[in-house]
TORKOL-4160 file (C-alpha; in steps of 0.2 Angstrom, whole numbers, padded with zeros to 4 digits, m for minus):
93
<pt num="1" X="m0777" Y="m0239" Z="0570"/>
<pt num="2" X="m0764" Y="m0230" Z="0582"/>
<pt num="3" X="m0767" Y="m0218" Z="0594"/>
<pt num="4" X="m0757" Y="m0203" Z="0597"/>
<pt num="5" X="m0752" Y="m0206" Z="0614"/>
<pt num="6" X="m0751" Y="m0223" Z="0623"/>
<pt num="7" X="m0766" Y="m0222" Z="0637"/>
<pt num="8" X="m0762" Y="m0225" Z="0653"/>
<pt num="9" X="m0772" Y="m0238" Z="0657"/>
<pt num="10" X="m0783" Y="m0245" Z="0644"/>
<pt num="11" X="m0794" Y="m0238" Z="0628"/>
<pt num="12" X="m0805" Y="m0252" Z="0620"/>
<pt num="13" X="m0811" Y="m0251" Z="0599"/>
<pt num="14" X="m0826" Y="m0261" Z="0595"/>
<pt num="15" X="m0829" Y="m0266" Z="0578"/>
<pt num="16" X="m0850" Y="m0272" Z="0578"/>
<pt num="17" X="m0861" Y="m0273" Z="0562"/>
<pt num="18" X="m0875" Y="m0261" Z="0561"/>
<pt num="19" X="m0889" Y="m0269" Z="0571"/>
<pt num="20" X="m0908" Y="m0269" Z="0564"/>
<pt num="21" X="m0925" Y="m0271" Z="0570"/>
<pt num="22" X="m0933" Y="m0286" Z="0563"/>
<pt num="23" X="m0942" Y="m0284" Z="0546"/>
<pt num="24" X="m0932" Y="m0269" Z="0542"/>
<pt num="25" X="m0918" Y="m0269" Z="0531"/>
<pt num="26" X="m0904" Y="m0277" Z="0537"/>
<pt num="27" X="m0886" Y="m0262" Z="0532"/>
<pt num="28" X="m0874" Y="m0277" Z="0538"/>
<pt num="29" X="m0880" Y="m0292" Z="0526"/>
<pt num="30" X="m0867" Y="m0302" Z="0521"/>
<pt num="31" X="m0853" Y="m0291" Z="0531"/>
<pt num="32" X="m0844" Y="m0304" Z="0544"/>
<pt num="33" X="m0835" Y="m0297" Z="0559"/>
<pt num="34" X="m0823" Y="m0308" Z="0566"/>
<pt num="35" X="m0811" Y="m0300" Z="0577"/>
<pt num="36" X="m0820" Y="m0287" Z="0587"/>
<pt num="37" X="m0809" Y="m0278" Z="0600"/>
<pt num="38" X="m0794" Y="m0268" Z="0599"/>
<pt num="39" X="m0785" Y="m0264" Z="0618"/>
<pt num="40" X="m0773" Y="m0249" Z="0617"/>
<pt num="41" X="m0762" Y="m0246" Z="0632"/>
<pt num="42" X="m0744" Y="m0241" Z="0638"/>
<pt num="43" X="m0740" Y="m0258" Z="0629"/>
<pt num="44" X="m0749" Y="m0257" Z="0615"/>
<pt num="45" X="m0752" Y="m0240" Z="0602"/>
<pt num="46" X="m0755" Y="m0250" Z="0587"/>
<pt num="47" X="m0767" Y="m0261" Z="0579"/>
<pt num="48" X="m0780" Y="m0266" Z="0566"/>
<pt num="49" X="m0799" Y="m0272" Z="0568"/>
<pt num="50" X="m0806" Y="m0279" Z="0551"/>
<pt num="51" X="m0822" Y="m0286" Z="0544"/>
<pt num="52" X="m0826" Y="m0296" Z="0529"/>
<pt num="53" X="m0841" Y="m0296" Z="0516"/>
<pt num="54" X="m0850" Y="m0308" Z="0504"/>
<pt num="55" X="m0853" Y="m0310" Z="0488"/>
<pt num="56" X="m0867" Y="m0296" Z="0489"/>
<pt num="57" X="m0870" Y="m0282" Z="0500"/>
<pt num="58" X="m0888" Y="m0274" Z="0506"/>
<pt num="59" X="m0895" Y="m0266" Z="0491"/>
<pt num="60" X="m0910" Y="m0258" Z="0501"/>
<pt num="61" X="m0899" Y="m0247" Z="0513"/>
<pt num="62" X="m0883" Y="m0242" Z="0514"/>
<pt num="63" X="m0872" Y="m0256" Z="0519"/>
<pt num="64" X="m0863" Y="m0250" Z="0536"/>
<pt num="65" X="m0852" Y="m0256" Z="0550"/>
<pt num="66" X="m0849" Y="m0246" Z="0565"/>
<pt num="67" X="m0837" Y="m0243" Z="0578"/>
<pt num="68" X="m0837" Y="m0237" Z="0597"/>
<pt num="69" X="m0824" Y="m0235" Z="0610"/>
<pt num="70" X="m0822" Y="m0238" Z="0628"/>
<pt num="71" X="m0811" Y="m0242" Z="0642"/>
<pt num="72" X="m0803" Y="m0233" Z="0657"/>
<pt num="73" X="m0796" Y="m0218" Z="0646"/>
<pt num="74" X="m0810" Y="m0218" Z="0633"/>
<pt num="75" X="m0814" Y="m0198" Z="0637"/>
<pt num="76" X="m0799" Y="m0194" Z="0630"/>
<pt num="77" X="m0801" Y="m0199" Z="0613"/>
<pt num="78" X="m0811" Y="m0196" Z="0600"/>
<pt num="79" X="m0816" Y="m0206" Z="0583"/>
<pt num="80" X="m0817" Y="m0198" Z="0566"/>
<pt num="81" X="m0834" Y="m0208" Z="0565"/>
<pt num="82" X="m0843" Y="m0220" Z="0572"/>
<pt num="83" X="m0850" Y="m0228" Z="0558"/>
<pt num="84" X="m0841" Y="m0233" Z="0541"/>
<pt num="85" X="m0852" Y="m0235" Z="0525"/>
<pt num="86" X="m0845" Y="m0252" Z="0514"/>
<pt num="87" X="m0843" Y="m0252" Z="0497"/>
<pt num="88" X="m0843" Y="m0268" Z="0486"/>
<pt num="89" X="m0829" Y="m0269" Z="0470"/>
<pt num="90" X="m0826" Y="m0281" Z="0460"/>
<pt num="91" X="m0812" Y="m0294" Z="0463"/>
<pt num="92" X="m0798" Y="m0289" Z="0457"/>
<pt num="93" X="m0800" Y="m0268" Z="0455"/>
């Protein structure tokens, strides 16, 4: 990720799996999130937030992580989307 221009004080990204209410179907099984926020300032316009999956993904719903922003200067910015939909491949394609 990079912002355009450095905020002057702080934008945070937030990296989450989809949450779900229990006995529904679950759009982040098997997707692991282990770095969850990104800090943008005067210091810093460049970074990268990432998320891993299993060997399978939810079947029943699209599988989906999703991302919010906040922060001092959060107002203005915007995001593309605040959800991104996950596709599984095969190893190696």
């Amino acid at each position: 990720m990079t912002v355009p221009a450095a905020p002057y004080t702080d934008v945070t990204m937030k990296l989450a799996v989809k949450t779900y209410t229990t006995g529904s179907a679950n759009p982040s099984e098997n997707i692991t999130v282990p770095t969850t926020t990104l800090t943008f300032n005067t210091a810093k316009r460049f970074g990268s937030l990432s998320f891993s999956c299993g060997a399978s993904l939810a079947t029943t719903t699209t599988p989906k992580v999703s991302y919010t922003k906040a922060g001092t200067d959060a107002a203005a910015y915007s995001l593309s989307a605040s959800d991104i939909t996950v596709t599984g491949a095969a190893k190696g394609t």
